[in-house]
N, C-alpha and C positions, 0 to 999 in steps of 0.2 A: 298421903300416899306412902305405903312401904318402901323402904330402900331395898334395890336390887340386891341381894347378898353379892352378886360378881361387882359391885361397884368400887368396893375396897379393896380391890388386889386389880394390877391390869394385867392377869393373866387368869382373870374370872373367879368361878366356882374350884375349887379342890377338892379331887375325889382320893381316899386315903384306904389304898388297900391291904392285903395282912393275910397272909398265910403261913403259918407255922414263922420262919423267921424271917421271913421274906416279906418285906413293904415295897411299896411303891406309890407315888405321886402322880396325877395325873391332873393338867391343868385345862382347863377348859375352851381356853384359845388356844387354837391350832392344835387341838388335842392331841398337846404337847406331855409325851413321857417326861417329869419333869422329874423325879428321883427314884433310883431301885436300888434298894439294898438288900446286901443277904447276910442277918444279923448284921454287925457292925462295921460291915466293909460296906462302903457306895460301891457301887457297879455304874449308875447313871449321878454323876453330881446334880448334887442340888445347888439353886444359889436361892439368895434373900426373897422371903416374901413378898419384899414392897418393891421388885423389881420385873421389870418388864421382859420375855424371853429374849435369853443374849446369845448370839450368834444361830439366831433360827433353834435353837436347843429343843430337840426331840417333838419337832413340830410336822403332822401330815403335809408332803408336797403332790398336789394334786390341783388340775389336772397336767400339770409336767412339774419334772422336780427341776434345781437345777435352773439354766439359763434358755431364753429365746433373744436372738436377734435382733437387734432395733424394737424388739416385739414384735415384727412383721413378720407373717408367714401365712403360704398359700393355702387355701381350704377349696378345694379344688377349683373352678375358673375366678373363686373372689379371692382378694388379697385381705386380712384382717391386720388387724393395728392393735395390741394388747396396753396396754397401759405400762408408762417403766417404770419400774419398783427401783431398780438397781440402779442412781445417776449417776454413780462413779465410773460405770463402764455403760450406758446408756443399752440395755439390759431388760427384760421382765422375769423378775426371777420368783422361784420357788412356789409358782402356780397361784392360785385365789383365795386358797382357806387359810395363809397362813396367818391374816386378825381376825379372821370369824369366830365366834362362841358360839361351841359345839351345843345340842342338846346333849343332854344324858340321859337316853332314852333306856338305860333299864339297868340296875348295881346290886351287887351282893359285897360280902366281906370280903372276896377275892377277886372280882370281876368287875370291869363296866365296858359299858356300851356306848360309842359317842357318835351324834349322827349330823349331818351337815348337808346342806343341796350346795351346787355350784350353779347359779343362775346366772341365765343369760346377760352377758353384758360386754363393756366394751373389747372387741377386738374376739369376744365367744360366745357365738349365740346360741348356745345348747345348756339343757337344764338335766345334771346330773345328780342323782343322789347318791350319796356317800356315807359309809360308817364304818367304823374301827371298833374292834373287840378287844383288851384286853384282859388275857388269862391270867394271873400268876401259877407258878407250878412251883415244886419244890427244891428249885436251885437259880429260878427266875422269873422270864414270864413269855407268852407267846400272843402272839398278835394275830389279828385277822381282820384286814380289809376288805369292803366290795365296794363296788362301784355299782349303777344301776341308770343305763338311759333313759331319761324319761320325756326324752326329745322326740319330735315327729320326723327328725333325721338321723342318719347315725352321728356318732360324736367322738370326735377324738381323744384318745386318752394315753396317759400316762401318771405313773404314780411311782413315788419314794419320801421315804423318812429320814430324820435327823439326826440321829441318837448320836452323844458325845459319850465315850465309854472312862474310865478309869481303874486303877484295884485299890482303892481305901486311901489309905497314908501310905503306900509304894511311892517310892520319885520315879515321875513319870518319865523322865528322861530315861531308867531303864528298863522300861516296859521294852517288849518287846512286841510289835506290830505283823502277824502274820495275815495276809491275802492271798488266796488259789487263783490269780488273774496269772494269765498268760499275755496279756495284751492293753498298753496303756492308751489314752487320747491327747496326744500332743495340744496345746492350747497356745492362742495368740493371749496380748498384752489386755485383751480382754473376758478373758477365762472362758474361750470359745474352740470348741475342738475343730483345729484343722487339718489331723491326720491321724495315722493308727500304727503303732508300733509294738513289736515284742516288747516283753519288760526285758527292760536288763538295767545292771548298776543299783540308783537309787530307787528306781520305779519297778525293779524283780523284790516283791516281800512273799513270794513262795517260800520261801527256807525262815522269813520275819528278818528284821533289823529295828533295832535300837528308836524307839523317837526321839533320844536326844540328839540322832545320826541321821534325821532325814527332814524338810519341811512339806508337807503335800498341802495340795489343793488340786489332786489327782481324779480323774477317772478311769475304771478299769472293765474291763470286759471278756469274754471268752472265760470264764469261772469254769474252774475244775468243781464239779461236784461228786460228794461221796456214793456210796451204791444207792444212800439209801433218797438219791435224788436232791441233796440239801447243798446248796453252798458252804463252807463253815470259813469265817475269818475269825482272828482271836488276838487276845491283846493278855500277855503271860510276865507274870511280874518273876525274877529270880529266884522267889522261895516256892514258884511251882505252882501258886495259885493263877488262876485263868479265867478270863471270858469271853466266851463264846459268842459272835454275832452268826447266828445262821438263817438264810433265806431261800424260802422254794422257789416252786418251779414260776417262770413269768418274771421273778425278780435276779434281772441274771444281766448287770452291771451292777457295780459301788463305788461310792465317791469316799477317798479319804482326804481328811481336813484336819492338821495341825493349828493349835488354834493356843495362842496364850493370853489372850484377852477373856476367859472364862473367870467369874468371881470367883475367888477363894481359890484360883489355882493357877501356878505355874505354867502347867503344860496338858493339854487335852487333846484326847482326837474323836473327831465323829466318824464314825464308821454308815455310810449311809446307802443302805438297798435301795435301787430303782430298777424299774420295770425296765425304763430308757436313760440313754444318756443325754448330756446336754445337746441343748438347739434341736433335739430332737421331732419339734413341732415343722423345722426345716428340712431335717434329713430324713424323716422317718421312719428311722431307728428305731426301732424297739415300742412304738408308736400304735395302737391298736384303736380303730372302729368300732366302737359300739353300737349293733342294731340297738330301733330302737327296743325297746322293753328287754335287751338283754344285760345280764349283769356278768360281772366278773371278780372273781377273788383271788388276793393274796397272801398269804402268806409268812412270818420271820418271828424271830423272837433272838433272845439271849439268855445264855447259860452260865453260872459262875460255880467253878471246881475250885476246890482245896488243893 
């Protein structure tokens, strides 16, 4: 019997793309953005081959990103039970796809296509199908998700990504972290939002601050977006180079995550678009129905300037 090619790596198959100087990695579980460079600067770190995605790194969260409850939450007169992912805070986090291997249902030298269903099972009985498009363009790359009910009832959805951002060899500590949120989520000893607040202080990064000057494990909401309808948050290293996280319309919260447990680095942050915020399977935030046979799409990408 042939061996699976995804047998040797546990983050599958790698898709290896290439536009003018522009690469990008794409791993097959959790069709995970796994590195973007533009020439010789990382934009998205990569870590080791023979290593298994660390800290969720650039991995689709779907159908919620983010945290549920005990896993419990109402679907209208039934109560569902999701499996806990999270038993540090007893938790199901980061939705269903995140160890599924994606197909790769269609690639060129600058492009793939990764496609996944969320079938029915514990705690969600609805069978969704899902795909993600990455584009590269000439300073990074743009994304496009949809969703697609394929249920005989409508299905609840919510969707967000991963991405840990960097600028090359910059000390990350003097990155500067800019977000257009007007509005944070207060969180218990559980990373569970119990209330909503203006930013101000460490949680206002409208103007940006320092990551060596702040820790998050933030959510933000109320995004100011440009004329042209886009979110943009950016992460600006002192000699003026920058990257750009931008998300359209439907993706309009972000979670930031300081994170120093990333291989081969000090200091990292994921900047990460969602449709909704946490527990949102409970509050209904940001939280959207799927007739069946309808679909929907998202939206984001990143940019890196000189």
């Amino acid at each position: 019997m042939p061996l699976d090619p995804a047998a040797s790596s546990p983050t599958g198959i790698q898709t290896h793309l290439r536009l003018g100087d522009v690469t990008a990695q794409i791993a097959q579980v959790g069709a995970s953005l796994r590195h973007l460079a533009v020439g010789d600067v990382d934009i998205v770190p990569p870590y080791p081959e023979e290593s298994p995605t660390p800290g969720a790194s650039g991995i689709v969260l779907a159908p919620w990103p983010n945290r549920v409850r005990d896993g419990v939450w109402q679907d209208g007169d039934t109560t569902r039970a999701l499996a806990i992912t999270e038993p540090k805070f007893r938790n199901a986090s980061h939705g269903l796809l995140r160890f599924t291997a994606y197909e790769i249902s269609d690639q060129t030298e600058d492009a793939v296509t990764l496609t996944a269903s969320i079938v029915p099972q514990t705690g969600y009985p609805y069978l969704v199908g899902t795909s993600v498009h990455y584009a590269l363009t000439d300073a990074g790359i743009d994304v496009t998700h949809t969703l697609v009910n394929r249920s005989p009832a409508a299905a609840p959805v919510a969707l967000g990504t991963h991405p840990y951002l960097t600028i090359g060899d910059a000390d990350a500590r003097e990155l500067v972290l800019t977000i257009p949120a007007q509005t944070w989520f207060e969180t218990d000893e559980r990373m569970l939002p119990v209330g909503e607040s203006p930013v101000s202080g460490g949680t206002d990064l409208r103007e940006g601050r320092r990551l060596g000057d702040v820790q998050l494990d933030t959510g933000f909401a109320n995004l100011r977006r440009d004329a042209d309808g886009l979110a943009r948050s950016t992460l600006a290293a002192p000699d003026g180079r920058t990257v750009t996280l931008w998300q359209g319309p439907g993706l309009d919260y972000v979670q930031a995550f300081t994170y120093t447990g990333y291989p081969g680095r000090q200091l990292v942050v994921a900047v990460e678009p969602m449709s909704a915020p946490a527990d949102a399977f409970n509050s209904g935030r940001g939280l959207r129905r799927l007739e069946p046979g309808e679909s929907w799409t998202l939206e984001w990408g990143i940019h890196y300037s000189r």
